[in-house]
C-alpha positions as CSV (number, residue, x, y, z in Angstrom):
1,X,-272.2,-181.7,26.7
2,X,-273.0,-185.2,28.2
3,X,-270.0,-186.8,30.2
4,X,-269.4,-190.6,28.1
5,X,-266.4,-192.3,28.7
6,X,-263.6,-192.6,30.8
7,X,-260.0,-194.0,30.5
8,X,-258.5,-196.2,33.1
9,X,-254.5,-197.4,32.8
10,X,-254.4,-201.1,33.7
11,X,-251.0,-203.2,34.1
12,X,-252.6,-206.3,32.9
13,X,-254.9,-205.6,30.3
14,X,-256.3,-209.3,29.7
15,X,-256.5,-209.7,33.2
16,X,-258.6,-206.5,33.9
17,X,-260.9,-208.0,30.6
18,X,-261.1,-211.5,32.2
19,X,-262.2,-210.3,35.4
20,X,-264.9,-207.6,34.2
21,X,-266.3,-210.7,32.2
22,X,-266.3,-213.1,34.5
23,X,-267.7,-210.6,37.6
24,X,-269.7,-208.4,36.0
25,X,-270.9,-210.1,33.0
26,X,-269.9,-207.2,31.0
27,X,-268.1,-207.9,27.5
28,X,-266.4,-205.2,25.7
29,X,-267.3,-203.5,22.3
30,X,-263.3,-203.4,21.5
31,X,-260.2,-204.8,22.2
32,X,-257.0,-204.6,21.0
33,X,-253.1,-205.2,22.1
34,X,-253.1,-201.7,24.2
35,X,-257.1,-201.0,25.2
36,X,-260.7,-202.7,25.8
37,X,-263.9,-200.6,25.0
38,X,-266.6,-201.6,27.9
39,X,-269.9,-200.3,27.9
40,X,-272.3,-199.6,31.1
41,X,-275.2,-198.4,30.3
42,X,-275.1,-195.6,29.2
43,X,-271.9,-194.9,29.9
44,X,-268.4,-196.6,28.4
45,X,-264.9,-197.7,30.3
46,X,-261.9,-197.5,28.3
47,X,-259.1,-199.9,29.9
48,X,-255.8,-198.8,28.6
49,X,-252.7,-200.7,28.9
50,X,-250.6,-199.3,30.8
51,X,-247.2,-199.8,33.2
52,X,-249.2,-198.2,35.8
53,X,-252.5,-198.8,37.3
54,X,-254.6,-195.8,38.0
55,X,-256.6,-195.3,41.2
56,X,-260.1,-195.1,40.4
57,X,-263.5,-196.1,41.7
58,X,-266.5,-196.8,39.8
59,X,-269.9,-196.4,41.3
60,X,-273.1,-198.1,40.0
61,X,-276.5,-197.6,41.1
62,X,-278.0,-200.4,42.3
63,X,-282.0,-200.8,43.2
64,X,-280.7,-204.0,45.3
65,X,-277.3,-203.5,46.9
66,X,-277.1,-206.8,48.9
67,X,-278.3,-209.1,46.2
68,X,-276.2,-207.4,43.4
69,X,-273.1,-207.6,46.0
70,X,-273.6,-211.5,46.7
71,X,-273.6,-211.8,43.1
72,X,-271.1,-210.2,41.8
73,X,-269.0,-212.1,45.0
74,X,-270.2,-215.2,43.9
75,X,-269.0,-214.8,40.6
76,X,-265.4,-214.0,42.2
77,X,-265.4,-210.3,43.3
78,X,-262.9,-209.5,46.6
79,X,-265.2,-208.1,49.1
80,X,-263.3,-204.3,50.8
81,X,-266.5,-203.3,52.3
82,X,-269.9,-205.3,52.7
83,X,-273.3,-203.5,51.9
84,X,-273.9,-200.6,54.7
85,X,-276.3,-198.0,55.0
86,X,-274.2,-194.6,55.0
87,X,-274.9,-191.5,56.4
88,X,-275.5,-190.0,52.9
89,X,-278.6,-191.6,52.7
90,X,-277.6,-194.7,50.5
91,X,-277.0,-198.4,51.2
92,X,-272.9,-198.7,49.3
93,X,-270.8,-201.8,49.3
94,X,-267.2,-201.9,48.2
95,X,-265.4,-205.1,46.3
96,X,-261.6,-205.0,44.8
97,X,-261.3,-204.6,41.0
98,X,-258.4,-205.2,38.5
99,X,-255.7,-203.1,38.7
100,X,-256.4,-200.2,41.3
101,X,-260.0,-200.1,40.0
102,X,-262.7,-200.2,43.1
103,X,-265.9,-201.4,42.3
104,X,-268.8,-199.4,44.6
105,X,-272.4,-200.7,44.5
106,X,-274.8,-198.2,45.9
107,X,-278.5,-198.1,46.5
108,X,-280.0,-195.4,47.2
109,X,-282.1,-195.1,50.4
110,X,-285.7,-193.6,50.4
């Protein structure tokens, strides 16, 4: 089995859409009144409506960290953490997504 999707609840389900458009120039395969289909790579988001927002974080590899993080903060992301090497061997920035979503850039350091 190969690990393909994940669902995330989301208060404001246009909003969430909106933001993932404008910030990370991704567009989703599906919406509809109670969910939005977003494909990365790979690997798919399902946004849920919801009257709760669920806590996640969702990491992306990244093979330039600073210049991925000033554009995605250009295009209107919140900075939480700016682009620092960590002591797992990767260079990881943090930025505030919809909801209670946490967007993590990392790059991995050789």
């Amino acid at each position: 089995m190969t690990l393909n999707h994940v669902h995330i609840s989301v208060c404001d389900l246009e909003a969430a859409i909106q933001w993932i458009r404008e910030v990370w120039l991704a567009e989703p395969t599906f919406t509809s009144g109670r969910m939005a289909v977003v494909p990365f790579g790979p690997f798919t988001v399902i946004l849920d409506r919801s009257d709760r927002d669920s806590l996640a974080t969702l990491g992306f590899l990244s093979a330039d960290c600073d210049a991925d993080y000033n554009n995605v903060v250009r295009r209107g992301a919140v900075p939480l953490e700016p682009p620092t090497n960590r002591d797992w061997g990767a260079r990881a920035a943090y930025l505030r997504g919809p909801g209670a979503i946490t967007f993590e850039i990392e790059e991995t350091m050789t």
